[in-house]
C-alpha positions as a Markdown table, in Angstrom:
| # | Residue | x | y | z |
|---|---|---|---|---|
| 1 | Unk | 79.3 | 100.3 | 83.5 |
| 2 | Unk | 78.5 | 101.2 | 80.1 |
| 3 | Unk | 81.6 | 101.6 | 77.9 |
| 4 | Unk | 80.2 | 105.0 | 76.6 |
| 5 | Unk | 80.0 | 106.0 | 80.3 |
| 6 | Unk | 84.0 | 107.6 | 81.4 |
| 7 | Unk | 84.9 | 106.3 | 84.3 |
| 8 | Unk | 84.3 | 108.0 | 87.7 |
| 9 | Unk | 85.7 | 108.4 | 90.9 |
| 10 | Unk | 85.4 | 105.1 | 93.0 |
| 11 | Unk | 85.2 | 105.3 | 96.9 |
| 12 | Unk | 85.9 | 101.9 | 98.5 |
| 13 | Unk | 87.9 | 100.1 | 101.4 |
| 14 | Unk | 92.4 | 100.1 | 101.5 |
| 15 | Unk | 94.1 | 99.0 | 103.9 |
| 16 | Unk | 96.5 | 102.4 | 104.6 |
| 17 | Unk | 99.7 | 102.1 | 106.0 |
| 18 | Unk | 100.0 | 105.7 | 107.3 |
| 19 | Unk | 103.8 | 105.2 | 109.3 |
| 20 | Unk | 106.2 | 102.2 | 109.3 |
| 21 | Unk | 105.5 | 100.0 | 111.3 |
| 22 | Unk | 102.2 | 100.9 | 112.4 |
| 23 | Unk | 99.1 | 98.6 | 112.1 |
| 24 | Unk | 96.9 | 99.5 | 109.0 |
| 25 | Unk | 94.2 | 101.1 | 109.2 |
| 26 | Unk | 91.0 | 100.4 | 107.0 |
| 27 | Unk | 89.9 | 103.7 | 105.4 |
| 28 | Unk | 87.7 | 105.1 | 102.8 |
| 29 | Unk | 89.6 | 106.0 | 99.8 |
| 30 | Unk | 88.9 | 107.4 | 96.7 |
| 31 | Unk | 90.6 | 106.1 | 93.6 |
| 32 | Unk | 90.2 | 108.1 | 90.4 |
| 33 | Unk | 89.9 | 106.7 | 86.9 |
| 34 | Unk | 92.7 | 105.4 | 85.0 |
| 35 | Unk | 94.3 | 107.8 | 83.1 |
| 36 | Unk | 95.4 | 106.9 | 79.5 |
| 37 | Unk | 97.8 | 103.4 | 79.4 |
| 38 | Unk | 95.9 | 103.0 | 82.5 |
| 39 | Unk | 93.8 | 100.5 | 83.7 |
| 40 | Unk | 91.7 | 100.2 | 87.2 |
| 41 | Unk | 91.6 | 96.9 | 88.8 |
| 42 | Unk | 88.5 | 95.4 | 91.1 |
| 43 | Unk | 91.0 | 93.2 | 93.5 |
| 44 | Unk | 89.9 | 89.3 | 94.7 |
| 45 | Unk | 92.3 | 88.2 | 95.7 |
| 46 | Unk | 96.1 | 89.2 | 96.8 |
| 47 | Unk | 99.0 | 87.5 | 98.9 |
| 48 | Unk | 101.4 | 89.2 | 101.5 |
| 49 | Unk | 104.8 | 89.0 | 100.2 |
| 50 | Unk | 107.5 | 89.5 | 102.7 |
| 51 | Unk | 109.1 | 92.6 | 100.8 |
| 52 | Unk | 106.0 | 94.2 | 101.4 |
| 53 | Unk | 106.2 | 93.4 | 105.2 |
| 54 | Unk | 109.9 | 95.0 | 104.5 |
| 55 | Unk | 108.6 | 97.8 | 103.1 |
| 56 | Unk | 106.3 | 98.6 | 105.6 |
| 57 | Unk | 108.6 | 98.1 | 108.2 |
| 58 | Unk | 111.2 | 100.7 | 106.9 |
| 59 | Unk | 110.3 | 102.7 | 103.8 |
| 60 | Unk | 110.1 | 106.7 | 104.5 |
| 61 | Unk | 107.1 | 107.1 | 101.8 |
| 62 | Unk | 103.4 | 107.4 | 104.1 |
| 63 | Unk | 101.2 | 107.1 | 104.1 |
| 64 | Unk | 100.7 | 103.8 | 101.5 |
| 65 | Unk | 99.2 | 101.5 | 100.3 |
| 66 | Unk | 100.7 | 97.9 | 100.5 |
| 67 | Unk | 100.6 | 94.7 | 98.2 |
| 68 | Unk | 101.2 | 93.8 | 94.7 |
| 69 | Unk | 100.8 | 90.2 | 94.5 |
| 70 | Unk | 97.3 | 90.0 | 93.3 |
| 71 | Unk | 94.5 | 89.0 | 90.5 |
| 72 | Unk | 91.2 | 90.9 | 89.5 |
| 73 | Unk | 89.0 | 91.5 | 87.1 |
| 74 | Unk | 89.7 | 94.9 | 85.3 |
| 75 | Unk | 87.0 | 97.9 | 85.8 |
| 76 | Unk | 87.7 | 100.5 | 83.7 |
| 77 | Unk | 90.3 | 101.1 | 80.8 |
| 78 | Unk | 92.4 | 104.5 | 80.2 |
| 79 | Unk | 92.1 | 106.3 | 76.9 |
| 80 | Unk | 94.2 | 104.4 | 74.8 |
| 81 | Unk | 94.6 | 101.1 | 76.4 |
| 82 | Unk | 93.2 | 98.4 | 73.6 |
| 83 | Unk | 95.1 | 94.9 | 74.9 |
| 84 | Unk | 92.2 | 95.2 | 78.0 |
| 85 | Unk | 88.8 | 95.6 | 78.1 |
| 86 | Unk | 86.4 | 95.4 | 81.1 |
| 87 | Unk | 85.3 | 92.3 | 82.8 |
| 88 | Unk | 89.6 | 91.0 | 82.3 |
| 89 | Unk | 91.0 | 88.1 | 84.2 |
| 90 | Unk | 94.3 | 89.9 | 85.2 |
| 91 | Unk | 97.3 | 89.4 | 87.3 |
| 92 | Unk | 99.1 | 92.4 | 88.5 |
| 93 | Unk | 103.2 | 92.6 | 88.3 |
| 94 | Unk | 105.7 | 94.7 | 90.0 |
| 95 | Unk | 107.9 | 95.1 | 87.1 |
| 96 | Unk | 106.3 | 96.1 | 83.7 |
| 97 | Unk | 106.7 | 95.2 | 80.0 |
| 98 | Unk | 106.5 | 97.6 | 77.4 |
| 99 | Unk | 107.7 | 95.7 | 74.6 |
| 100 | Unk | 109.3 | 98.6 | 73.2 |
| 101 | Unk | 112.0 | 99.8 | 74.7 |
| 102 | Unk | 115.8 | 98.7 | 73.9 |
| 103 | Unk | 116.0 | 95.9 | 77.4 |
| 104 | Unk | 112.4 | 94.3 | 76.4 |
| 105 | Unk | 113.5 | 94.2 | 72.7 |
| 106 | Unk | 116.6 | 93.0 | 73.1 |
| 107 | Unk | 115.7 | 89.6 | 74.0 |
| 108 | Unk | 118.2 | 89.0 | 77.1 |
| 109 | Unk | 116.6 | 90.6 | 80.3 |
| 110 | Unk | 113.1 | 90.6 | 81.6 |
| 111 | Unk | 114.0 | 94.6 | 82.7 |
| 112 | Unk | 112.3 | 97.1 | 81.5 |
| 113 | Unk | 113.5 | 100.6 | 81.1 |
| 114 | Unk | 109.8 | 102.1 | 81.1 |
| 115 | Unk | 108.5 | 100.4 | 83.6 |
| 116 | Unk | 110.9 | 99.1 | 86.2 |
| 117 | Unk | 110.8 | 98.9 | 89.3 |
| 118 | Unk | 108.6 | 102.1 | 90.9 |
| 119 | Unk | 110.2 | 103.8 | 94.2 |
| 120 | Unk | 108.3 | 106.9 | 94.6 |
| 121 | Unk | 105.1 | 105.5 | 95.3 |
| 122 | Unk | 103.7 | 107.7 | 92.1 |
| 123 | Unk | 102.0 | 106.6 | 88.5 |
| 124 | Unk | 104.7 | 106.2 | 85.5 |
| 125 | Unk | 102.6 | 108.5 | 83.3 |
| 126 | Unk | 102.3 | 111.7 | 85.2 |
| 127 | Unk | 103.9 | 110.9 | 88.7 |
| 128 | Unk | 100.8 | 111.7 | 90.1 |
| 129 | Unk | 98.7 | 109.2 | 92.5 |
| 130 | Unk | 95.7 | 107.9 | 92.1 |
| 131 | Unk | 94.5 | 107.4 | 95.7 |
| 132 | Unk | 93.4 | 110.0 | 98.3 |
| 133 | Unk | 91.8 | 110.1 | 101.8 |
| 134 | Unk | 89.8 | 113.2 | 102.4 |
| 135 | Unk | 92.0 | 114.9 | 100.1 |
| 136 | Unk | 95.4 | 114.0 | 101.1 |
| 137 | Unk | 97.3 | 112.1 | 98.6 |
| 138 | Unk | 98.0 | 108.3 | 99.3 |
| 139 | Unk | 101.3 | 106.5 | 97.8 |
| 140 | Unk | 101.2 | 103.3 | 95.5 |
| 141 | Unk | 103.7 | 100.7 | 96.3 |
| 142 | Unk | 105.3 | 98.7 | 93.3 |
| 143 | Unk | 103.1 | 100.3 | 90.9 |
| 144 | Unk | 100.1 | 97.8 | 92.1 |
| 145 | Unk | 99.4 | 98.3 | 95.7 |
| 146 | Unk | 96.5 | 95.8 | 95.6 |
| 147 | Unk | 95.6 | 96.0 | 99.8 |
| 148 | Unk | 92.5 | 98.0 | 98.3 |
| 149 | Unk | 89.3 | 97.2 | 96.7 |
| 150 | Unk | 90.1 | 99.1 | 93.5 |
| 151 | Unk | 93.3 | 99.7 | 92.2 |
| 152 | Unk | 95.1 | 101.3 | 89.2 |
| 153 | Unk | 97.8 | 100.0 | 87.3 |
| 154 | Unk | 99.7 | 101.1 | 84.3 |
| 155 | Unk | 98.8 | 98.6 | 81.5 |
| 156 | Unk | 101.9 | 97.5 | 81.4 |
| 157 | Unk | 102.3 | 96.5 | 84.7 |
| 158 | Unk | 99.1 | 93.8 | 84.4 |
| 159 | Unk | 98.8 | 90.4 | 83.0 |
| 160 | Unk | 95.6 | 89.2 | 80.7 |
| 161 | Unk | 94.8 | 85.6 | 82.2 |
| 162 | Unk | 92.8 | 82.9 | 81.2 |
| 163 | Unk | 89.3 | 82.7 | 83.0 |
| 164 | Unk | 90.0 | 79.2 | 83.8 |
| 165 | Unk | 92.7 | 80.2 | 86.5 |
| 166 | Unk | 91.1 | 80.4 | 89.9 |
| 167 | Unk | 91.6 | 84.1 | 91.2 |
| 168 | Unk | 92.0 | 82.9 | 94.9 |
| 169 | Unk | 95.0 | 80.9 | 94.5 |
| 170 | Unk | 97.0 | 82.2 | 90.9 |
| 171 | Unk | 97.5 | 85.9 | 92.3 |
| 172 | Unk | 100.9 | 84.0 | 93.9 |
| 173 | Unk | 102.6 | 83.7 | 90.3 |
| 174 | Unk | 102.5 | 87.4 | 90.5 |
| 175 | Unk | 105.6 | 87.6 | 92.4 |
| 176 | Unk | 106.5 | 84.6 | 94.8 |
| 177 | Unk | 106.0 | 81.4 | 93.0 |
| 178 | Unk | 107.0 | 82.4 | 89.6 |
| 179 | Unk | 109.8 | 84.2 | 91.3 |
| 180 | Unk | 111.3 | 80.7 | 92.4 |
| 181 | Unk | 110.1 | 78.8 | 89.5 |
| 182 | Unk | 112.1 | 80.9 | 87.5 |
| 183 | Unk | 115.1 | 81.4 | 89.2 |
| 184 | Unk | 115.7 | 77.5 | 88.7 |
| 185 | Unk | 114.4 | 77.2 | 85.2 |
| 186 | Unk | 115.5 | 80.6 | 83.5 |
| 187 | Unk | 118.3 | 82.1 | 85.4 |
| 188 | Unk | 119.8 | 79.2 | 86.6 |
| 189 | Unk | 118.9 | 76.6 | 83.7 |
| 190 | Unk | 119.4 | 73.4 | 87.0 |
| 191 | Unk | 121.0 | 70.8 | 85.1 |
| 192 | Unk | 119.6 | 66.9 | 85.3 |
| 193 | Unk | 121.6 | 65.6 | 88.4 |
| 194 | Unk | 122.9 | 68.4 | 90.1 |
| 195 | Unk | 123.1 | 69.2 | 93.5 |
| 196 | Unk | 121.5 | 72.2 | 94.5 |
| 197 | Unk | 121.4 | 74.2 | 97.9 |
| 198 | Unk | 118.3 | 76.7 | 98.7 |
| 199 | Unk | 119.1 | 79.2 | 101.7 |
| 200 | Unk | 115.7 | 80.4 | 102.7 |
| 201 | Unk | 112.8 | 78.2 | 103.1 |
| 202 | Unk | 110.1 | 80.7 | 102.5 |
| 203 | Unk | 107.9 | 80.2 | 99.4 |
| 204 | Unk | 110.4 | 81.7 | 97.5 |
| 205 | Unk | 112.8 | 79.1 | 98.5 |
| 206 | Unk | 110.3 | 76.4 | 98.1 |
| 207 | Unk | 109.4 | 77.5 | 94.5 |
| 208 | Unk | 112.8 | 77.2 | 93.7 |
| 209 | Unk | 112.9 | 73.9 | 95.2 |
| 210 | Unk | 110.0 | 72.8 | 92.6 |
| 211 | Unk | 111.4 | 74.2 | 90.0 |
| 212 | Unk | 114.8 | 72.3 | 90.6 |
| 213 | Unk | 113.1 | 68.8 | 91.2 |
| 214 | Unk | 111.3 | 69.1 | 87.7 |
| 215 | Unk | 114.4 | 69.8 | 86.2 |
| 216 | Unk | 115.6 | 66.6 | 87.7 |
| 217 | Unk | 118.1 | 67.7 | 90.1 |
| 218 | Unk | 119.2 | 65.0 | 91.7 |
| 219 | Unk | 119.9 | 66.1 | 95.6 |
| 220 | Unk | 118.3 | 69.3 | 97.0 |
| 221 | Unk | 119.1 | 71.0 | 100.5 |
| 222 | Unk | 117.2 | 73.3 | 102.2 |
| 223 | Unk | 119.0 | 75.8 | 104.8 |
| 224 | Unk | 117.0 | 77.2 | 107.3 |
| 225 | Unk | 117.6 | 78.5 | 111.0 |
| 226 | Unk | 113.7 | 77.7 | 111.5 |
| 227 | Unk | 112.8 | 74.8 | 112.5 |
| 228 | Unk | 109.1 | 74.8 | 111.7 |
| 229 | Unk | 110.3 | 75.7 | 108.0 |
| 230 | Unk | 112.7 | 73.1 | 108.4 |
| 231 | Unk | 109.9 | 70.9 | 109.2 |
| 232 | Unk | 107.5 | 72.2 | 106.3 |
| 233 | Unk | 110.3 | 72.3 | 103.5 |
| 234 | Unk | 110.4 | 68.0 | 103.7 |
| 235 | Unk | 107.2 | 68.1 | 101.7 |
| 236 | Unk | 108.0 | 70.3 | 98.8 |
| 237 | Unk | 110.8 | 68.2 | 97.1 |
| 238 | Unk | 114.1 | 68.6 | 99.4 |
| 239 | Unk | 116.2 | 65.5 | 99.9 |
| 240 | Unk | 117.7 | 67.0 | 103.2 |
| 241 | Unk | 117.6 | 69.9 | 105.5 |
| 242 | Unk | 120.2 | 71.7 | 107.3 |
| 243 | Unk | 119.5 | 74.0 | 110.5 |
| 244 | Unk | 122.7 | 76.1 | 111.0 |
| 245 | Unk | 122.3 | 76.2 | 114.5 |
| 246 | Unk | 123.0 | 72.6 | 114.8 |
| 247 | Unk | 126.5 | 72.9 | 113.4 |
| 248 | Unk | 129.6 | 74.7 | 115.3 |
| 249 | Unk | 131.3 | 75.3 | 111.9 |
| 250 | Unk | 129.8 | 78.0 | 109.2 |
| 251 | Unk | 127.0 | 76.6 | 107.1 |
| 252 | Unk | 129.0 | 77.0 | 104.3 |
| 253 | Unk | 131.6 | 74.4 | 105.3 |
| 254 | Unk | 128.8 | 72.2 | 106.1 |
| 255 | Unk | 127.5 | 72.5 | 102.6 |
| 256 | Unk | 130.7 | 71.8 | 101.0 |
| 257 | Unk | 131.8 | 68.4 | 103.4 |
| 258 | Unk | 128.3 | 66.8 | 102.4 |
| 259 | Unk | 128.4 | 67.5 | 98.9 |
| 260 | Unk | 132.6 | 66.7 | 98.3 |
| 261 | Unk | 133.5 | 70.7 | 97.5 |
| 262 | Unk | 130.2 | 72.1 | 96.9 |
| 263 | Unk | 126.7 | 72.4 | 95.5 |
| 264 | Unk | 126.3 | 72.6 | 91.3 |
| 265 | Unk | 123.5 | 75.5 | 91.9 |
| 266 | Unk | 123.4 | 77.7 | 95.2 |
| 267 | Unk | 120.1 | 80.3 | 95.5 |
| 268 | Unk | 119.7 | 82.7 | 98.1 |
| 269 | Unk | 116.4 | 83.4 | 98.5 |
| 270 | Unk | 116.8 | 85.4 | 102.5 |
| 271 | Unk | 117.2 | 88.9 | 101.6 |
| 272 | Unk | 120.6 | 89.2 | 103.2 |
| 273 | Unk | 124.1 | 90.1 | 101.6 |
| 274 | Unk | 125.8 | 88.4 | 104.1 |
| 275 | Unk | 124.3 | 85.3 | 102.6 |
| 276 | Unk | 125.0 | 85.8 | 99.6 |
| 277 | Unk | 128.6 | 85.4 | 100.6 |
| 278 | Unk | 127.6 | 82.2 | 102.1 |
| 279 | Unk | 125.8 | 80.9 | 98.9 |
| 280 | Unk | 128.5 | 81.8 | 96.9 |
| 281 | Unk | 131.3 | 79.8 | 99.3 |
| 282 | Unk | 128.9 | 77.0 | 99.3 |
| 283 | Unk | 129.4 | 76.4 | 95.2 |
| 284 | Unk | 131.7 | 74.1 | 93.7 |
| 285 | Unk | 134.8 | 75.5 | 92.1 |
| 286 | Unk | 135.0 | 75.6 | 88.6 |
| 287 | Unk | 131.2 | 76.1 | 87.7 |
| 288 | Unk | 129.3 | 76.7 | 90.7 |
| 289 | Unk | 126.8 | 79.3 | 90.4 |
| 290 | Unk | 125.5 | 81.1 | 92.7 |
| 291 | Unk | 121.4 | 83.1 | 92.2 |
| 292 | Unk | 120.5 | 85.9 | 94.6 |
| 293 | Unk | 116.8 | 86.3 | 94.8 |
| 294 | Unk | 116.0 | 87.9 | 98.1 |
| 295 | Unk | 115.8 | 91.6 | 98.9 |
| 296 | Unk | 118.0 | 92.8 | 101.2 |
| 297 | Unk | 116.3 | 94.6 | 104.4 |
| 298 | Unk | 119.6 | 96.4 | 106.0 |
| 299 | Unk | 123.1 | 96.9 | 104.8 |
| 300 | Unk | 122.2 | 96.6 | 100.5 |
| 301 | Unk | 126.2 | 96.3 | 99.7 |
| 302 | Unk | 127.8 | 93.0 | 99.9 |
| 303 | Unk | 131.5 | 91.6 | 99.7 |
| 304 | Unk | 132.9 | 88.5 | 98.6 |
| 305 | Unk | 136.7 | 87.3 | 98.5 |
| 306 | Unk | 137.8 | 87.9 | 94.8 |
| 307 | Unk | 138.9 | 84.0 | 94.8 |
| 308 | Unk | 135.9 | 83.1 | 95.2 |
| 309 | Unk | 135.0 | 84.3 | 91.3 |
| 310 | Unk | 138.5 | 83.7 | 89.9 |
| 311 | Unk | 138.3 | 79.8 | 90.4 |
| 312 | Unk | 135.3 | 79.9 | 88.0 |
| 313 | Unk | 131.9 | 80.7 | 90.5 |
| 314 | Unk | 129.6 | 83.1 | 88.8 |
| 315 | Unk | 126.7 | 85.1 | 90.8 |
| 316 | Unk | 123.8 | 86.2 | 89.1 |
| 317 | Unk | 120.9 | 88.5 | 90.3 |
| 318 | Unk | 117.3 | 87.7 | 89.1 |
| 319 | Unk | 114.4 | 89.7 | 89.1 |
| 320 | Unk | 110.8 | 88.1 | 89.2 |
| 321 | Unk | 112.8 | 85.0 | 87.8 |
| 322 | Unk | 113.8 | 86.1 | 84.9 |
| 323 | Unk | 110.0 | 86.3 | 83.5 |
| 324 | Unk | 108.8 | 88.6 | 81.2 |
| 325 | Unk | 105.3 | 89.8 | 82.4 |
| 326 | Unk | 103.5 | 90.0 | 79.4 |
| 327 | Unk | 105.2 | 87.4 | 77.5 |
| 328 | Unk | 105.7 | 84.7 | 79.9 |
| 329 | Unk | 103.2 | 84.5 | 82.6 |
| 330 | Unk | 100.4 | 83.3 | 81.1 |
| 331 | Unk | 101.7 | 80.2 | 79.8 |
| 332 | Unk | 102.8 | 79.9 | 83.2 |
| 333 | Unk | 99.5 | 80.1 | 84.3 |
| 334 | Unk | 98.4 | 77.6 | 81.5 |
| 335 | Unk | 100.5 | 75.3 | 83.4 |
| 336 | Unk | 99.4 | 75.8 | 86.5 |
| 337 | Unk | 95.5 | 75.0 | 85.3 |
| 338 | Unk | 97.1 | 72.2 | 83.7 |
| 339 | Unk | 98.5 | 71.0 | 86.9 |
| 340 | Unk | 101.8 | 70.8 | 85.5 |
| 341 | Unk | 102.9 | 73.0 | 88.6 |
| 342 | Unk | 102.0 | 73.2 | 92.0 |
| 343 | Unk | 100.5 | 76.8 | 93.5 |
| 344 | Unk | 97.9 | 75.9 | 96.2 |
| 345 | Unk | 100.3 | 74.0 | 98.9 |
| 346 | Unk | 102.2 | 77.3 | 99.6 |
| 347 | Unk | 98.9 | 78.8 | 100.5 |
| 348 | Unk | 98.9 | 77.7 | 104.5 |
| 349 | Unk | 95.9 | 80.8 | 105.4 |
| 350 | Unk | 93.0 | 82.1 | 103.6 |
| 351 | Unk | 92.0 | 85.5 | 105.1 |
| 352 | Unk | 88.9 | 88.3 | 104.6 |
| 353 | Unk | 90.5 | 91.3 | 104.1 |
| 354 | Unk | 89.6 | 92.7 | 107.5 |
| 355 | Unk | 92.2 | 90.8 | 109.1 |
| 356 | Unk | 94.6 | 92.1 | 106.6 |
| 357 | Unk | 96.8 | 92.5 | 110.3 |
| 358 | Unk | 97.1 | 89.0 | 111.1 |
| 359 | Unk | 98.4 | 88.2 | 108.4 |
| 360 | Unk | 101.1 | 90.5 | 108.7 |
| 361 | Unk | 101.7 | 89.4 | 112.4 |
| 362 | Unk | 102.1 | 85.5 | 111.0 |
| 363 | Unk | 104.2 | 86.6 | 108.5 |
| 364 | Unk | 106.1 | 88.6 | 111.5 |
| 365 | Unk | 106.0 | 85.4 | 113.5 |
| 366 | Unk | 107.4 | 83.2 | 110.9 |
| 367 | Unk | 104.1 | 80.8 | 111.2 |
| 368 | Unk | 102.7 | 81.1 | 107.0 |
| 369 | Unk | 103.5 | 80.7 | 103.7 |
| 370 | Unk | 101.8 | 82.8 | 101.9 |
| 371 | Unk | 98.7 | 84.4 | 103.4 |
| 372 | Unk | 95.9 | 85.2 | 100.9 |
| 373 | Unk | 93.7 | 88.0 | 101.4 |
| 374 | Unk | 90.4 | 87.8 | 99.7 |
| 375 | Unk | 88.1 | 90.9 | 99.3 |
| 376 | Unk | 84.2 | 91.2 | 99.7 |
| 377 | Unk | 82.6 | 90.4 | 96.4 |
């Protein structure tokens, strides 16, 4: 498309989500141009994450469009938008950067008061969607929703990559992998020797895993009641693995006997509040700390015995692993194409987009990693 030519109204294939639970359905949609800060994406290549199998399973907002891990090639800019131009290598993100607001100047948090995290399925700029089937509106998820062909993203919510990244495989650092990654490296800072305790063996868990063996940890134990993860987890860097269903006493005991009081570093990485409790009784006294990654599907409060803090555990929360989009990612990237980190073993299917259901039904099943889901070129 000439860049003298304003963008028009693209009609291509999404996979709708048009009631929880329910399989998608491919549709036509039309997506209209990107406004200005706005940016339309041609998709390659995106992952299922399990929060969007979470999402789909409860959310009240249909009908939707599903997925935000992805990469493309941008299509068309908004009015406005100069850091992109068509043609782009870009990775989407679920949280944004706009590297001008007080959180992404203040140099402490990878939040960002513009463009956190979106929950009403509408664009930042005029809450408005950009997707409709025969006229009636369809709802973005995580301000990406990149189970379509085309897609549009606020500028601020994509990533400029280098060309050199394969599409097919580095769309998982835009949420999963660099989730993990970062949860050891930035939130947690793992600590040469340490003993660290992952409770979740998904990719998130695994990524964490990674992260904590470059770092040098120096024991690392996987918690899992699935034994095929169990099974899997052996290859990514774990020294041991621990089914709960195998002991009569609570995990967290268990944890505590084999390591003489507790792990250095605990990381949930379920989506459970009741294992956060678990994590955090797994720590050490005096420093243990404990990093929640997962989001929760039921029950979003938690509680913990105020001891538990007072002899000198901390718990912190991270969000896409402490990375700021814009900043960060694409020297994570860089080290990905440098093969200083490891992206393609967590990728156990490789899908065309018309089975966009099975991969929901493994992820269901427990039986992938990640699935990626590659669109018709």
């Amino acid at each position: 498309m000439s860049s003298s030519t304003p963008p028009q109204v693209i009609t291509c294939k999404a996979a709708v989500a048009w009631g929880a639970g329910e399989a998608l359905v491919m549709e036509e949609v039309q997506v209209s141009p990107p406004q200005p800060s706005e940016i339309r994406i041609k998709v390659v290549s995106t992952s299922l994450c399990r929060s969007d199998l979470s999402a789909w399973k409860s959310h009240a907002i249909f009908p939707r469009i599903f997925g935000h891990e992805a990469s493309g090639i941008v299509e068309s800019v908004g009015q406005g938008v100069t850091e992109f131009k068509e043609g782009d290598h870009v990775l989407t993100v679920f949280i944004g950067e706009c590297m001008a607001c007080r959180l992404c100047t203040s140099g402490k948090t990878n939040i960002c008061q513009v463009l956190g995290l979106e929950r009403k399925g509408l664009m930042h700029s005029d809450q408005k969607t950009r997707f409709s089937v025969k006229g009636k509106p369809v709802y973005h998820y995580c301000a990406v929703s990149s189970f379509s062909e085309y897609t549009v993203v606020h500028s601020g919510c994509a990533v400029k990559i280098s060309p050199r990244a394969p599409l097919e495989k580095i769309c998982l650092l835009s949420c999963g992998v660099a989730a993990g990654l970062g949860a050891a490296w930035n939130v947690a800072d793992v600590s040469k020797g340490s003993t660290v305790v992952i409770f979740g063996l998904g990719t998130v868990g695994l990524s964490v895993a990674q992260g904590a063996k470059q770092r040098g940890a120096s024991r690392i134990i996987g918690v899992d009641n699935n034994p095929q993860k169990c099974e899997n987890a052996k290859a990514f860097g774990f020294t041991e693995v621990v089914d709960p269903n195998s002991y009569k006493e609570p995990i967290a005991e268990v944890i505590k006997r084999i390591t003489d009081g507790g792990a250095d570093f605990s990381f949930e990485c379920v989506g459970d509040t009741d294992m956060i409790t678990t994590a955090l009784q797994s720590c050490c006294d005096g420093w243990g700390l404990t990093v929640t990654l997962g989001v929760p599907k039921v029950k979003p409060e938690m509680s913990a015995h105020y001891a538990l803090l007072l002899m000198g555990r901390t718990l912190k929360g991270s969000l896409f692993g402490g990375w700021k989009p814009k900043s960060d990612l694409p020297s994570l990237v860089e080290k990905y194409v440098n093969k200083e980190i490891q992206i393609d073993d967590y990728i156990t299917h490789n899908l065309p987009f018309d089975d966009i259901n099975k991969a929901f039904n493994l992820m269901k099943e427990g039986k992938c990693l990640r699935c990626v889901i590659h669109m018709p070129k």
